[in-house]
C-alpha positions in Angstrom: 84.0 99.3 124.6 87.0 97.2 126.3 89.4 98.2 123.2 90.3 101.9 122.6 89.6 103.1 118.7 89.6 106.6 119.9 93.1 107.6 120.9 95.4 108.8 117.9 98.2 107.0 116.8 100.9 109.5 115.5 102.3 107.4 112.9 103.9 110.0 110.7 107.6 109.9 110.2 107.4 105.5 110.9 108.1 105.1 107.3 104.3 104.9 107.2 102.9 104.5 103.5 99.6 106.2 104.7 101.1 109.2 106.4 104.4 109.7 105.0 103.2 109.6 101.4 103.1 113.1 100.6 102.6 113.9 103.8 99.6 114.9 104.2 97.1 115.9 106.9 94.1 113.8 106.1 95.5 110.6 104.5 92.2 108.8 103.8 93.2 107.3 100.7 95.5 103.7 101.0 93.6 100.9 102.9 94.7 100.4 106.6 93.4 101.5 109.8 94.9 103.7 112.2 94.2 102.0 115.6 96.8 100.1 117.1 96.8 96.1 116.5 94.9 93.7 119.1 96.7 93.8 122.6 96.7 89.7 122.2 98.7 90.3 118.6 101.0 93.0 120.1 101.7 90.3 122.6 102.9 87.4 120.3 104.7 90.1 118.2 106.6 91.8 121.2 107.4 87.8 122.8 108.9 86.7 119.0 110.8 89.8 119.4 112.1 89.6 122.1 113.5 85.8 120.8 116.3 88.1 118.9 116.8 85.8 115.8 114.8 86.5 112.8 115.8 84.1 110.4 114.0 82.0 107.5 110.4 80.8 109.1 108.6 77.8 107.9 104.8 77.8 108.6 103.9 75.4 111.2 101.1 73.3 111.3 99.5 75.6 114.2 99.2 78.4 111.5 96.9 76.7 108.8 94.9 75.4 112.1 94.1 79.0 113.0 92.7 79.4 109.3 91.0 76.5 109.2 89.6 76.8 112.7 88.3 81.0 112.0 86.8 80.1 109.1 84.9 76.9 110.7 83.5 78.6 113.6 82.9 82.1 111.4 81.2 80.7 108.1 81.1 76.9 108.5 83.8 76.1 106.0 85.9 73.0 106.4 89.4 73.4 105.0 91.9 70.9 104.6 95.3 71.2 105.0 96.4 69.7 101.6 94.2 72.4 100.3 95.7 75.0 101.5 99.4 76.8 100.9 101.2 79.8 102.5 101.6 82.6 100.5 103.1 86.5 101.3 100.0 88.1 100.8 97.0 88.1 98.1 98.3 90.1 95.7 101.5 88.2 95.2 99.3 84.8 95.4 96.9 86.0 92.5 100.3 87.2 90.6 101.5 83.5 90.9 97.7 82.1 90.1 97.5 84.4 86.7 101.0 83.0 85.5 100.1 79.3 86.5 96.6 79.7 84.4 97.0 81.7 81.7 99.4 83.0 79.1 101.1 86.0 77.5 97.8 87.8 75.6 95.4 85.6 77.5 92.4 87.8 78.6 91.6 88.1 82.4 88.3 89.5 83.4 87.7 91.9 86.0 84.1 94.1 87.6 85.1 97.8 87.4 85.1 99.8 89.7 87.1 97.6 91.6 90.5 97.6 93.2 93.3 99.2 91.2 95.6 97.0 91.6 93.9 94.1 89.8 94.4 96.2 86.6 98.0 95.8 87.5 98.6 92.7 88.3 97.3 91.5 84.5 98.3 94.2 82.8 102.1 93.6 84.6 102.3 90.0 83.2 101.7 90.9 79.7 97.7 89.6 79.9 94.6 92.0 79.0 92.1 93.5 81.3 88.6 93.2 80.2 85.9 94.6 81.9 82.5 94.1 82.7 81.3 97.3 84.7 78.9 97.4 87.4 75.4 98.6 87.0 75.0 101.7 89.7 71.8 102.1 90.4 69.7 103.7 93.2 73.0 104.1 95.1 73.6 100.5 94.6 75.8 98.2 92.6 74.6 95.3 90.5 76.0 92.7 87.7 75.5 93.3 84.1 74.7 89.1 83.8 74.4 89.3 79.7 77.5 91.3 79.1 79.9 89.4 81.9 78.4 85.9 79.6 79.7 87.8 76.4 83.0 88.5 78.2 83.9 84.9 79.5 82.7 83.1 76.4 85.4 85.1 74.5 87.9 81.9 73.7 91.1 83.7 74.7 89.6 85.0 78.7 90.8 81.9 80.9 90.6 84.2 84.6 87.8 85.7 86.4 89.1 87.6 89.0 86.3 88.6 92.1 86.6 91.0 94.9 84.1 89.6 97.6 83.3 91.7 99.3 83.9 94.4 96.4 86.3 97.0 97.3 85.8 99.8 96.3 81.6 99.7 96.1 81.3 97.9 99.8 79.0 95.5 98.3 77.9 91.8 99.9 77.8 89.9 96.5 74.6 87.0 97.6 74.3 83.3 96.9 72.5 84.0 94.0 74.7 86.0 92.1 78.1 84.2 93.1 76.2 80.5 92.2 75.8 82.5 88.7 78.8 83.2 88.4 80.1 80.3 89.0 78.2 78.1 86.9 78.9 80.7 84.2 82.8 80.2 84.4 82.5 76.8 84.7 80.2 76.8 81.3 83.1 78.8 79.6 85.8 77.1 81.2 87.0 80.0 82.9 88.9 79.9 86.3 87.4 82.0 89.2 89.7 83.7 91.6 88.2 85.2 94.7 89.7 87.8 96.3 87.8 87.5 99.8 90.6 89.3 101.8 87.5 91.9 103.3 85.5 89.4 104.2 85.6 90.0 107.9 85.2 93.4 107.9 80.9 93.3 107.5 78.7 95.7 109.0 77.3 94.7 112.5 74.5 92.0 112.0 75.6 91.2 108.1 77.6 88.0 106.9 79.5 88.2 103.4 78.8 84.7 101.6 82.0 83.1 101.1 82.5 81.6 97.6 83.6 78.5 99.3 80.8 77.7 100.3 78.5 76.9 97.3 78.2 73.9 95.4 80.9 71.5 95.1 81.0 71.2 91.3 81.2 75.5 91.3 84.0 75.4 94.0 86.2 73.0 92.1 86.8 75.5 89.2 87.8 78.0 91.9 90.8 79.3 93.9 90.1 81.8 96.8 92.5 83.9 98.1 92.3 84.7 101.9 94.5 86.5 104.9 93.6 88.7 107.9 95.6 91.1 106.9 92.9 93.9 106.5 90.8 92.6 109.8 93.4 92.6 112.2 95.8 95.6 110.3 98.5 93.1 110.0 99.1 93.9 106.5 103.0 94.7 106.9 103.4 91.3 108.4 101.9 89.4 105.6 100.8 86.4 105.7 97.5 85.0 103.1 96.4 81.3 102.2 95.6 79.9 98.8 92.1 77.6 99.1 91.3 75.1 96.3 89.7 71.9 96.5 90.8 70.9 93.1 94.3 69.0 93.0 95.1 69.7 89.6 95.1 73.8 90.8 96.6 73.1 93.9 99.6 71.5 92.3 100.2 74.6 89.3 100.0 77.5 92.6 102.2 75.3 94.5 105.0 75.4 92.3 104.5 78.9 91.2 104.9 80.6 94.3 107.9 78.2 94.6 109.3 79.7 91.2 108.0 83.3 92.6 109.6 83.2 95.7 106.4 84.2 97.6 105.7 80.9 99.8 108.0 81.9 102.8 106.9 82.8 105.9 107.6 86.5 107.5 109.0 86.2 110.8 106.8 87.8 112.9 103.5 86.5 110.7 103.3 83.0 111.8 102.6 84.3 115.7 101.0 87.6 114.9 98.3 85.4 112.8 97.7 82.7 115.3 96.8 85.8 117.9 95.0 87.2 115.9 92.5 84.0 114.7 92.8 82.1 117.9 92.4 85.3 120.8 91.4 88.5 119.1 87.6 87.8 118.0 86.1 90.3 120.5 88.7 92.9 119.2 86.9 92.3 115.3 83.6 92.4 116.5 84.2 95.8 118.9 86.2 97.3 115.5 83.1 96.4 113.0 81.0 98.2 115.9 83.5 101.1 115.7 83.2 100.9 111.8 79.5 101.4 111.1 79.4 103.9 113.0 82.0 106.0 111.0 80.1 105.0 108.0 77.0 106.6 109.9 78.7 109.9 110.5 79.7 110.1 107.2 76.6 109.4 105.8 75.2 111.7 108.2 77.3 114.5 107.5 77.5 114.4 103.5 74.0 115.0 103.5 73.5 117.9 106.2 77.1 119.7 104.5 78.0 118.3 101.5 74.4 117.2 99.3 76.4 117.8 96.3 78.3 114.4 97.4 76.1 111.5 97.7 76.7 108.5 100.1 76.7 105.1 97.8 75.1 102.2 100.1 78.3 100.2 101.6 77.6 96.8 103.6 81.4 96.0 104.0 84.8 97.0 104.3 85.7 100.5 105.5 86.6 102.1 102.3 83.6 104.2 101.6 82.6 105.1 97.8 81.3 108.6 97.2 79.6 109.8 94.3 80.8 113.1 93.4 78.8 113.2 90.1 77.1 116.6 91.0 80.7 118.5 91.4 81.4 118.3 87.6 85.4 117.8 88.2 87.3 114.5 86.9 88.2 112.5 89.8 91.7 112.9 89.2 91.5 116.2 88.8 89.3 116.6 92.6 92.1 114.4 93.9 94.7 116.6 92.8 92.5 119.7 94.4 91.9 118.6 98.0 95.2 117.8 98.5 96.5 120.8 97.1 93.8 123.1 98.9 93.3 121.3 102.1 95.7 118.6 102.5 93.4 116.1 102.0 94.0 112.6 100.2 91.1 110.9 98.9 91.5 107.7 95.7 90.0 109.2 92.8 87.8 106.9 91.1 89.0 106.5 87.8 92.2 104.4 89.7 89.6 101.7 90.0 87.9 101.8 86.3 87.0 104.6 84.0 83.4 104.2 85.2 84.7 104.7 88.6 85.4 108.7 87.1 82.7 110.2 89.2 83.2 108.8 92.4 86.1 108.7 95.4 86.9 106.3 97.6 87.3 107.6 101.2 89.3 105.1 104.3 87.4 105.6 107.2 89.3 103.1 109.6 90.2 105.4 111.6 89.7 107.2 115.1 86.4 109.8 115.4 88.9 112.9 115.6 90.8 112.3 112.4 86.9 111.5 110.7 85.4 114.5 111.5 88.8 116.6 110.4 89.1 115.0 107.2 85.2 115.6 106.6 85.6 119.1 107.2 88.4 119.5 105.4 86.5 117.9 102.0 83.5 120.2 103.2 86.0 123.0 102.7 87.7 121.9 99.6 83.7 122.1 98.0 83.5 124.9 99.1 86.6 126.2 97.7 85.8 124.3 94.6 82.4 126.2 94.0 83.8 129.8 95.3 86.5 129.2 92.5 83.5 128.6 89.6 81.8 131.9 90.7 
């Protein structure tokens, strides 16, 4: 490979959220990666740096080219400036998107297991959480159709909220199952919000199916969320875009994240984003190389020393989703263990849903050395576990 993912970064003691957190051996939990940035983002960061003013930033034209321009030559999607706007990050975007849309009490639907912090994001603005669980079967994910109709039909749920790809599952949600939901939030009048802020990070050869680009009628009752914050590990510098071909959307986001202060531009985002779109493609496609074939050892290794955990099928993202049903232990309660026996930090699966209460979600983004320790030290903490039952 031309770019190094083998040498380890020591990043504890950086005010690292990762590795300072508890500080832990094996921190495999919060999603970033531990390899250092592209050398063409280091670049633009290090040259804005050296500039020694870091005042208020506006983003420039040049910035919502780069999106527009990845996301033409990646997926075939042509954005238009005017429907796009700047925003910190995702989160903060679909906290601004949930205020514009909906209401104290107002119901926002979610698929469980799915990232924890959509829980909070509604639940923090006074709105409910419904869910409509996944179906896991055959070490596979799939959508309960009848119940998710049931759910969006209800008068008061006016937000959908979608993780595509899903964290935590790793699944590639196809054409056929994002056109239905669609035209089922559309029928119910119910706004979809896709969360597509993995979408990059496939495994070699595999192409998630962006929401943008189904029908027009479907897309017009949606608002996606995008950044490359997760591809290019750029999370602390954040930077995300707001996409929504419908005026009348465009209009309520724009002056919410006004009101929610979380339009303005980071310093060192405008430059480090550009770098990253515009020169740093070979870096992705090396990294989702470097990716599947972490998932591969994993998968390997769980079933020649751990059987008792079972590898769940993951086509995207590098958070991997383990099924831990055979251990008989809460996830909470496992999470508490490994770290306690063997300094090892894994997300316990009921963060994500109560039907996530059998499972943990493991980061592998990270070089082959710290893999292979943090799988032994999980190996060890089973066996610790099962010595402990005797």
């Amino acid at each position: 490979m031309k770019h190094d993912f083998d040498t380890v970064i020591n990043r504890k003691n950086t005010d690292c959220a990762k590795w300072d957190f508890g500080g832990y051996d094996h921190p495999m939990w919060v999603a970033d990666m531990d390899f250092k940035a592209a050398p063409k983002i280091a670049e633009a960061v290090e040259k804005r740096a050296g500039h020694n003013v870091y005042g208020y930033a506006i983003p420039p034209e040049r910035l919502f080219d780069a999106y527009i321009n990845w996301w033409d030559r990646r997926y075939g999607i042509q954005m238009k400036r005017e429907e796009m706007l700047f925003a910190t990050g995702v989160m903060p975007a679909i906290t601004s998107i949930i205020r514009s849309f909906s209401s104290i009490g107002d119901k926002v639907l979610i698929q469980s297991p799915v990232y924890h912090v959509f829980f909070y994001v509604v639940e923090n603005n006074d709105r409910e959480v419904i869910e409509n669980e996944l179906i896991y079967e055959n070490k596979s994910y799939h959508i309960d159709f009848e119940d998710l109709e049931e759910k969006l039909a209800l008068e008061d749920t006016k937000l959908m909220l979608l993780c595509n790809p899903h964290n935590p599952v790793g699944k590639i949600w196809d054409r056929e199952s994002l056109e239905k939901i669609g035209r089922l939030c559309k029928k119910h009048g119910v706004i979809l919000v896709s969360d597509e802020i993995h979408c990059d990070l496939t495994n070699p050869g595999l192409k998630y199916v962006p929401f943008a680009s189904l029908d027009e009628d479907i897309v017009e009752n949606s608002i996606i969320t995008i950044a490359p914050s997760k591809t290019f590990n750029i999370a602390g510098l954040q930077s995300s875009m707001v996409y929504t071909t419908n005026e009348e959307f465009y209009s309520k986001i724009q002056n919410q994240l006004t009101w929610d202060f979380s339009s303005g531009a980071n310093v060192f985002a405008i430059d480090s984003v550009i770098a990253a779109y515009n020169e740093s493609e070979d870096w992705l496609e090396e990294l989702r190389e470097y990716l599947f074939e972490n998932k591969q050892i994993v998968e390997s290794f769980l079933k020649e020393e751990i059987p008792e955990i079972k590898f769940v099928e993951s086509e995207a993202t590098y958070l991997l989703w383990l099924d831990c049903s055979d251990l008989n232990i809460s996830s909470e309660s496992f999470s508490e263990f490994l770290k306690e026996n063997v300094s090892l930090f894994l997300s316990p699966g009921a963060e994500f849903g109560k039907c996530g209460d059998n499972f943990m979600r493991m980061n592998v983004a990270c070089p082959k050395e710290l893999l292979y320790g943090g799988l032994e030290a999980l190996k060890e903490g089973v066996r610790i576990l099962k010595e402990n039952r005797k």
